[in-house]
MITORLUM-495344 format. One record per residue (C-alpha): z, x, y; residue in one letter; residue number from 1. Coordinates in pm, 1 decimal. Example, Ala and Ser with C-alpha at 12.3 -4.5 7.8 and 13.67 -1.06 7.14 Angstrom:
<r c3="780.0" c1="1230.0" c2="-450.0" resn="a" resi="1"/>
<r c3="714.0" c1="1367.0" c2="-106.0" resn="s" resi="2"/>
***
This chain:
<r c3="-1676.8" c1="-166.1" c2="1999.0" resn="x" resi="1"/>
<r c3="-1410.9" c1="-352.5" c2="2156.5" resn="x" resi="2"/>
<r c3="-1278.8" c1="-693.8" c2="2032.0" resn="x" resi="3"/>
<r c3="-1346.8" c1="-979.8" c2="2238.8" resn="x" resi="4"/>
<r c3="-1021.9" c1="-1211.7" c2="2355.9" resn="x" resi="5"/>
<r c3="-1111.4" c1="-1477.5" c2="2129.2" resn="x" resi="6"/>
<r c3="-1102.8" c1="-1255.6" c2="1806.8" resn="x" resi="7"/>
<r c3="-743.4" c1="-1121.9" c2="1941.1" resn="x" resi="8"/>
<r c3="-655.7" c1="-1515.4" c2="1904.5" resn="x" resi="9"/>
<r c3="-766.3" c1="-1551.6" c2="1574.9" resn="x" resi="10"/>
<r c3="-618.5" c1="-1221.2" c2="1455.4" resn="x" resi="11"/>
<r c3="-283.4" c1="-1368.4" c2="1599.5" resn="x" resi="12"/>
<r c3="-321.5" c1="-1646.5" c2="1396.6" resn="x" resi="13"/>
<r c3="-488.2" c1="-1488.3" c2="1078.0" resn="x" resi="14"/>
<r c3="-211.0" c1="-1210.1" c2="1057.9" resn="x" resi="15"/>
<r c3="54.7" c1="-1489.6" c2="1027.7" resn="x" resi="16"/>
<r c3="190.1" c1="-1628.9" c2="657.1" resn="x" resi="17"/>
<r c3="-55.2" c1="-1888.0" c2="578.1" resn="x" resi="18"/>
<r c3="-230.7" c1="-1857.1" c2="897.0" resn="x" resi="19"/>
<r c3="46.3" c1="-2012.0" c2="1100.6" resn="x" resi="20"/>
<r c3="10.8" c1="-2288.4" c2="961.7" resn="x" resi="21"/>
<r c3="-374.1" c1="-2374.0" c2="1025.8" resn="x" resi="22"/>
<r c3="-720.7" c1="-2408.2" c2="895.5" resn="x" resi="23"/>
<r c3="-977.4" c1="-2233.0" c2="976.6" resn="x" resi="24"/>
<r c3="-1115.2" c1="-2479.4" c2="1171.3" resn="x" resi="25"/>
<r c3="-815.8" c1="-2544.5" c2="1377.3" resn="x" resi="26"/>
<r c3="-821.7" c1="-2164.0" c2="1484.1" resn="x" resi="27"/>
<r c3="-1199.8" c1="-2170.9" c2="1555.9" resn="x" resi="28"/>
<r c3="-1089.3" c1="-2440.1" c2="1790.1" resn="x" resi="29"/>
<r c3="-831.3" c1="-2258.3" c2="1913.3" resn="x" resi="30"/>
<r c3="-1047.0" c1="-1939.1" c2="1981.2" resn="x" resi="31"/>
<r c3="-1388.2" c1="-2155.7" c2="2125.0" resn="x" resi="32"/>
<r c3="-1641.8" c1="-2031.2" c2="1841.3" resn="x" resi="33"/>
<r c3="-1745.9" c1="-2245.2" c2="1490.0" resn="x" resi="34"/>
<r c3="-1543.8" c1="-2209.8" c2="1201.0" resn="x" resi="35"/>
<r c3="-1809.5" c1="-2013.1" c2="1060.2" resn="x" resi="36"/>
<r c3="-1812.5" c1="-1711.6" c2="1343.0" resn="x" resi="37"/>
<r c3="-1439.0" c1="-1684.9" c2="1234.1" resn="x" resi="38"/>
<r c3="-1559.8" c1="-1584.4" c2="910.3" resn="x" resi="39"/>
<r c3="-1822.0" c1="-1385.4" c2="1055.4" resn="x" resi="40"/>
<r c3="-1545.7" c1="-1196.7" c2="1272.0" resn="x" resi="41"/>
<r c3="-1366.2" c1="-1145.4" c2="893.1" resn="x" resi="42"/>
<r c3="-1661.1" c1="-934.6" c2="773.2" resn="x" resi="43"/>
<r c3="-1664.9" c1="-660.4" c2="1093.6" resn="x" resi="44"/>
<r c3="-1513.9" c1="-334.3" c2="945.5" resn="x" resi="45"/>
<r c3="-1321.8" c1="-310.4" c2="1357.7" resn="x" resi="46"/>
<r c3="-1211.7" c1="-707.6" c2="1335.0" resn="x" resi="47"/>
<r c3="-1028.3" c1="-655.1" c2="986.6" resn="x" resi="48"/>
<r c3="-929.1" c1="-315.4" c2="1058.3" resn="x" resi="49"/>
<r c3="-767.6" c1="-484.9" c2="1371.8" resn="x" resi="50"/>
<r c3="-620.1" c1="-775.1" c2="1163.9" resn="x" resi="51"/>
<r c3="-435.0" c1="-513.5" c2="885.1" resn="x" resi="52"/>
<r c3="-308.5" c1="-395.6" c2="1200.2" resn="x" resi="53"/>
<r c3="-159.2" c1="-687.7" c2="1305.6" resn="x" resi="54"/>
<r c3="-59.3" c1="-790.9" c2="1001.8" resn="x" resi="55"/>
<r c3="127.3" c1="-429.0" c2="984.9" resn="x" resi="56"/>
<r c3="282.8" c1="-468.0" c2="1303.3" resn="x" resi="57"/>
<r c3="450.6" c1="-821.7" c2="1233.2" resn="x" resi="58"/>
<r c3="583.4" c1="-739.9" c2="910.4" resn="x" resi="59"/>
<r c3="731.8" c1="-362.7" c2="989.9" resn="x" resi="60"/>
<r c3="1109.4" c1="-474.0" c2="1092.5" resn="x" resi="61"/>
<r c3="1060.0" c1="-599.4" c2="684.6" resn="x" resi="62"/>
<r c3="994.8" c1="-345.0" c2="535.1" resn="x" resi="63"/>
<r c3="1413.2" c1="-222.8" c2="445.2" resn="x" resi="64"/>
<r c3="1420.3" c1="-593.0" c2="313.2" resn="x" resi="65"/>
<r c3="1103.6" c1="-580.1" c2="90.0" resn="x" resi="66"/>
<r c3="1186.1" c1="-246.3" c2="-85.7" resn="x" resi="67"/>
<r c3="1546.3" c1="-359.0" c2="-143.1" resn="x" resi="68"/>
<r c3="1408.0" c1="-652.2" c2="-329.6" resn="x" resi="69"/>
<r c3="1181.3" c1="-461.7" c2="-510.0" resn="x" resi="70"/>
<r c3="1403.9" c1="-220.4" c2="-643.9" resn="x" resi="71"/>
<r c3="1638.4" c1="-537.9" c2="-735.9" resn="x" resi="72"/>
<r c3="1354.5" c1="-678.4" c2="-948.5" resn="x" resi="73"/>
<r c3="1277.1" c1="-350.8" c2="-1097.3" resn="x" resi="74"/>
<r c3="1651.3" c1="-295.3" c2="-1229.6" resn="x" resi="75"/>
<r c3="1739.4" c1="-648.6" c2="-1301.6" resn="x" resi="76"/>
<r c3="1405.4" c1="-726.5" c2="-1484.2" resn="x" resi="77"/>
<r c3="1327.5" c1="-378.8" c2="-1605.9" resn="x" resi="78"/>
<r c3="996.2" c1="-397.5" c2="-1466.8" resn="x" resi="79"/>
<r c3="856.1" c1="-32.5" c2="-1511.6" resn="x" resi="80"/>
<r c3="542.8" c1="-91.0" c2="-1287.7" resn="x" resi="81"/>
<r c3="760.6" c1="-239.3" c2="-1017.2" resn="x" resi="82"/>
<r c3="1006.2" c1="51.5" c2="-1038.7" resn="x" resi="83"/>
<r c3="705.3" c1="317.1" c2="-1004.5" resn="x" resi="84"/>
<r c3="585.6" c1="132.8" c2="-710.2" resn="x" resi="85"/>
<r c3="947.1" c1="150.8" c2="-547.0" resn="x" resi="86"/>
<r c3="964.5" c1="532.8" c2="-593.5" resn="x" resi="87"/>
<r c3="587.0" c1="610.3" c2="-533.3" resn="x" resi="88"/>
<r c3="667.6" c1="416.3" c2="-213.5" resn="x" resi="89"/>
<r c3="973.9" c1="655.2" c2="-116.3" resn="x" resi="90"/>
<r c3="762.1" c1="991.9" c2="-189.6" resn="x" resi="91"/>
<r c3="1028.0" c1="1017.3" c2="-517.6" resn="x" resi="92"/>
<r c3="713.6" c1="1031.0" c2="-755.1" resn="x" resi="93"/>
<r c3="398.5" c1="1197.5" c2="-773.0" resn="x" resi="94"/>
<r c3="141.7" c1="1296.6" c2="-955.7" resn="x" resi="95"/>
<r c3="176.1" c1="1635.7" c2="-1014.6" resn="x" resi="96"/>
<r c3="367.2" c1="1837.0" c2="-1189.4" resn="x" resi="97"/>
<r c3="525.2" c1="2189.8" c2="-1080.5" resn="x" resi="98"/>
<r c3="686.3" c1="2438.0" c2="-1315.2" resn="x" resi="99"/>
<r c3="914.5" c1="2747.1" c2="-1220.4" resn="x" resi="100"/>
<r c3="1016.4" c1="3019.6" c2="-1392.9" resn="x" resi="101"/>
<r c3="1331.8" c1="3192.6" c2="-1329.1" resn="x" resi="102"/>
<r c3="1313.2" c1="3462.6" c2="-1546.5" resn="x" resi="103"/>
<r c3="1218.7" c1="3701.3" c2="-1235.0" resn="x" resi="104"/>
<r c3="862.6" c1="3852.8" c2="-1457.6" resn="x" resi="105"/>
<r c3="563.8" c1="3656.2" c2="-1443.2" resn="x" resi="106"/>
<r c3="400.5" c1="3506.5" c2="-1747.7" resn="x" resi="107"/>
<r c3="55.1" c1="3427.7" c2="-1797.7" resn="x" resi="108"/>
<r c3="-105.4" c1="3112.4" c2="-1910.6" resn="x" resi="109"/>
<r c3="-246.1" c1="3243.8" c2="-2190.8" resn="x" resi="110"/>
<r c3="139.1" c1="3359.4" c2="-2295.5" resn="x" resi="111"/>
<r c3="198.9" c1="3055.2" c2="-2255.0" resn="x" resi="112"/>
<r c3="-18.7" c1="2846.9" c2="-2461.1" resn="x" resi="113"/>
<r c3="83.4" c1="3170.3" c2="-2698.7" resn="x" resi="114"/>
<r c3="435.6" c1="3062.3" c2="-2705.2" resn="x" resi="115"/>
<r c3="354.0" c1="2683.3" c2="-2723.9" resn="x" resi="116"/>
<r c3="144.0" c1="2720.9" c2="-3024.1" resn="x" resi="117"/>
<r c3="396.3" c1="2921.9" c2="-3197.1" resn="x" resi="118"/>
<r c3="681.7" c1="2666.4" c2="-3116.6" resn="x" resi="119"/>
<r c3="450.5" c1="2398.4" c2="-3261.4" resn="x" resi="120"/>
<r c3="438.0" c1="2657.0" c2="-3601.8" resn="x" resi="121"/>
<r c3="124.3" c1="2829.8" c2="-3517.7" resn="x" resi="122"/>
<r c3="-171.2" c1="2521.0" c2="-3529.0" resn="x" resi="123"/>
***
């Protein structure tokens, strides 16, 4: 379903820091509807999905800026979480975890868990 022109002005306005600088009554004005439809426009999966759009699209040329101030917090307050969120953010950390073996022969996992337990003296 396509958005009417009066949710496109409240998305404008919604997708702003602190709503550009009005209440919600001032953009219901603004848009011709009750303050109330504004909030009803909030709940439609197509008018928020619309307004992270926005939101997306205004704050993109920011981006550079926001991770370089991340990662400055991260080093100069040795904030952990902050500094997994900075390298999650640049694909540098994941989840998984991959193991190669150079040897050139292929080992088995239950050689494996062979060695392991004998490294940890047999328990």
């Amino acid at each position: 379903m396509a958005l009417k022109p009066e949710q496109y002005i409240a998305i404008k306005y919604l997708a702003q820091p602190k709503q550009g600088g009005l209440t919600y009554d001032q953009i219901a004005e603004r848009c011709g509807v009750h303050r109330s439809t504004v909030f009803e426009w909030k709940r439609k999966p197509e008018f928020e999905a619309e307004l992270k759009a926005e939101i997306v699209r205004s704050t993109h040329d920011k981006l550079p800026e926001l991770m370089a101030s991340m990662a400055e917090f991260a080093i100069n307050d040795g904030n952990a979480a902050m500094a997994k969120l900075v390298l999650e953010a640049n694909r540098m950390l994941t989840k998984q975890t991959e193991v190669t073996v150079d040897s050139g022969k292929s080992v088995s996992t239950e050689e494996l868990q062979e060695r392991l337990k004998a490294l940890k003296g047999g328990k």
